[in-house]
C-alpha positions as CSV (number, residue, x, y, z in Angstrom):
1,X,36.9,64.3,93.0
2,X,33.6,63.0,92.0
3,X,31.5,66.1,92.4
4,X,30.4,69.0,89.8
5,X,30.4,71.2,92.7
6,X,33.2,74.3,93.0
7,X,32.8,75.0,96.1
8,X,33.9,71.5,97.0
9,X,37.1,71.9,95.2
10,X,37.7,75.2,96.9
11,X,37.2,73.3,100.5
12,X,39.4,70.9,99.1
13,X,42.3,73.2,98.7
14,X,41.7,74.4,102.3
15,X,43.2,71.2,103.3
16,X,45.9,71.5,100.8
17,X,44.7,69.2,98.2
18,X,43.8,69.4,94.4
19,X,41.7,66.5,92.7
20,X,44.1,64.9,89.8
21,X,41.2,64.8,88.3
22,X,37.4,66.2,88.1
23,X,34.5,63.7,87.2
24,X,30.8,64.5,88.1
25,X,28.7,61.0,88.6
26,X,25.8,60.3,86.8
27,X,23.4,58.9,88.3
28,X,19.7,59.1,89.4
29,X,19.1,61.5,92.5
30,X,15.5,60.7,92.8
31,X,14.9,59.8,97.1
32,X,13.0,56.5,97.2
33,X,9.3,55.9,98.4
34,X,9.7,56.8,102.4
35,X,13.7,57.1,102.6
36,X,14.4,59.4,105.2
37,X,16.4,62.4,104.7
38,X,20.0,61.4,106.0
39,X,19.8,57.8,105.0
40,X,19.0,58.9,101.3
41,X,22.3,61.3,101.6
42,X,24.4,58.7,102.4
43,X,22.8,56.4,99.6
44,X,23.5,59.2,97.1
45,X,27.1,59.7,98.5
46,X,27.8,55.9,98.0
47,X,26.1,55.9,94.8
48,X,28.1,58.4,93.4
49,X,31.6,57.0,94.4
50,X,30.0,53.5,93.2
51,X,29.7,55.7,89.6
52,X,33.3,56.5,89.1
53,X,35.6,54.4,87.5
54,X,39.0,54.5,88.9
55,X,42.5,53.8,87.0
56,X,44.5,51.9,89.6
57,X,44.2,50.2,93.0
58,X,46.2,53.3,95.0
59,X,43.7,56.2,93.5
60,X,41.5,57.8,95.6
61,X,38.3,58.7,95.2
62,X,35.8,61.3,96.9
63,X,32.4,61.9,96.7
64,X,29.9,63.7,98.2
65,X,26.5,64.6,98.4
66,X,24.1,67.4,100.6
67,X,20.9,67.1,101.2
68,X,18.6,69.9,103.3
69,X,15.6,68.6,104.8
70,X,12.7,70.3,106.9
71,X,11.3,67.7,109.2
72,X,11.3,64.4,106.9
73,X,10.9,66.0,103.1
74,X,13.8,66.0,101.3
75,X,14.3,69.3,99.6
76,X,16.2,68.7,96.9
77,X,18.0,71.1,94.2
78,X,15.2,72.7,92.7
79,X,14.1,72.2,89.0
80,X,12.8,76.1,88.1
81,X,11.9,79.4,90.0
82,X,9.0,78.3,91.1
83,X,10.3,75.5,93.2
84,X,13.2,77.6,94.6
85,X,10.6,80.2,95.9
86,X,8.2,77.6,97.3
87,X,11.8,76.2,99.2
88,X,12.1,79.5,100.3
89,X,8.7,79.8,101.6
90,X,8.9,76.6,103.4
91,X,11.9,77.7,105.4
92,X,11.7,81.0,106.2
93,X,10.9,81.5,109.4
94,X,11.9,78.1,110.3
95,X,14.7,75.8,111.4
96,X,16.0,72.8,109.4
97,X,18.4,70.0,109.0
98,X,21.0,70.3,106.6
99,X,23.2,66.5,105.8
100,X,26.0,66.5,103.9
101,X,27.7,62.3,103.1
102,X,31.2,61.7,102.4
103,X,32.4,58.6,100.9
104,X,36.0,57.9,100.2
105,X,37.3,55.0,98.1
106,X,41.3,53.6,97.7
107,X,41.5,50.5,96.1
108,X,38.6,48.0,97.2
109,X,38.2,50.0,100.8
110,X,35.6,52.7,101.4
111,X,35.7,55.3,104.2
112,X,31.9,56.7,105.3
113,X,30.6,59.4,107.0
114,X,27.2,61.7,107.6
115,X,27.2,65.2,109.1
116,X,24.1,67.0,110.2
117,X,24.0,70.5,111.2
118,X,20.9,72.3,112.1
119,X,19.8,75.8,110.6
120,X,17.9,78.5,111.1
121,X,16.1,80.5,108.5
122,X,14.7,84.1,109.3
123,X,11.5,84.9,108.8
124,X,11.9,86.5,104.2
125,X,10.0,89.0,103.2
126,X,8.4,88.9,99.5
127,X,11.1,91.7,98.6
128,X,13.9,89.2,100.2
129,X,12.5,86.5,98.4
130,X,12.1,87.9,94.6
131,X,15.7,89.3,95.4
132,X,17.3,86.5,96.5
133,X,15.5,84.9,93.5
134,X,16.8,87.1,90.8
135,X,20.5,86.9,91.8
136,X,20.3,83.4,90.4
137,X,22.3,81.7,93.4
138,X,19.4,79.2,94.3
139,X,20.4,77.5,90.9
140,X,22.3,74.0,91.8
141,X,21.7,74.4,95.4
142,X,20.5,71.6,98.1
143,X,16.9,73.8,99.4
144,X,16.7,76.5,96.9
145,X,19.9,78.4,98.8
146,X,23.4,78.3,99.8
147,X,25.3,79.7,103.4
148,X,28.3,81.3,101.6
149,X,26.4,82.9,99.2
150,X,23.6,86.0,99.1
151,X,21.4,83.8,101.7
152,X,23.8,84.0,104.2
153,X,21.9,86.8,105.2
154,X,19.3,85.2,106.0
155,X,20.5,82.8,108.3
156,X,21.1,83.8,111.9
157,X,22.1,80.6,113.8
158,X,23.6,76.9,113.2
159,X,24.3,74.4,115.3
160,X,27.2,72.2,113.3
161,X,29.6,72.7,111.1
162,X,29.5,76.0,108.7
163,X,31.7,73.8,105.9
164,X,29.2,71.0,105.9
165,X,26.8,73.1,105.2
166,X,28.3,74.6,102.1
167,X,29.1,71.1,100.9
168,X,31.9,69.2,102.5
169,X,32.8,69.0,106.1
170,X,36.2,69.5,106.8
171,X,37.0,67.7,109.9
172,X,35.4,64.7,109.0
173,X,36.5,64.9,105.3
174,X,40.0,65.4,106.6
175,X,39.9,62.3,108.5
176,X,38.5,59.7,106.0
177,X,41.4,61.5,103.4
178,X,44.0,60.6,106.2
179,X,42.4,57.1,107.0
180,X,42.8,56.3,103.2
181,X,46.4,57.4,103.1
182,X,46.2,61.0,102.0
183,X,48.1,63.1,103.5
184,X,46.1,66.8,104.4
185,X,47.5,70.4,104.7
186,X,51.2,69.6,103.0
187,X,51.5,66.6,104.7
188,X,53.4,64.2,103.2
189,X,53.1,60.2,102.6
């Protein structure tokens, strides 16, 4: 698993699985001049499985990134408080996209795919907001938030799938596994 993220490990062992072994990619994040929200997810996605090294030709390899946007700006993880509240700001009230890239690699093959799920935000109150803030859950997180966590409550409606939106779809995450020869939920080879 390519990802520092534990909440992709935990969607992981819905499907039965655990990662051999844990390596965050480093790379550069940074969206490009123009790139659009879901092309620059699945750039960062490939990027990131480009970035880890593997031992043998049968080990596979998964990466993945998320990426929430509000019309065309990419809203990133945000660098301090400040830039978590002005996320905030920007969505409440408001509906947004919310892409989350999968990329799978066995050997010299490499499985793809992007999910987009639509959000809505309610409409935060200061209180909601400086709340929210102080729990420290924004930290890490694609917009300033995340679904499973303390902003759940804030979020009435989505169109798409719930796991993408915490990280890592499951459907389509199951799928590229299986296409590369893993078996899912105790299956075997």
């Amino acid at each position: 698993l390519g990802s520092a993220s534990p909440r992709r490990k935990e969607l992981l062992a819905v499907l039965g699985l655990s990662p051999d072994a844990v390596t965050p990619p480093d790379i550069d994040e940074d969206a490009r001049k123009a790139e659009l929200p879901g092309p620059y997810c699945a750039r960062i996605a490939r990027e990131k499985l480009a970035a880890i090294p593997t031992a043998g030709p049968d080990d596979v390899v998964l990466c993945a990134d998320t990426t929430v946007a509000l019309g065309r700006r990419i809203m990133g993880k945000p660098s301090d408080e400040a830039e978590a509240r002005a996320f905030l700001k920007m969505l409440s009230g408001r509906r947004h996209r919310v892409f989350t890239a999968v990329a799978v690699r066995r050997g010299d093959k490499v499985w793809e795919r992007l999910v987009e799920a639509r959000v809505r935000m309610k409409r935060l109150s200061q209180p909601e907001i400086d709340g929210y803030i102080a729990t420290g859950d924004w930290q890490g997180k694609a917009g300033g938030y995340s679904i499973q966590g303390p902003a759940g409550a804030f979020i009435p409606w989505i169109s798409g799938s719930h796991s993408a939106i915490v990280g890592l779809p499951l459907v389509e995450t199951a799928q590229l596994l299986q296409a590369a020869g893993v078996p899912v939920w105790g299956g075997k080879p």
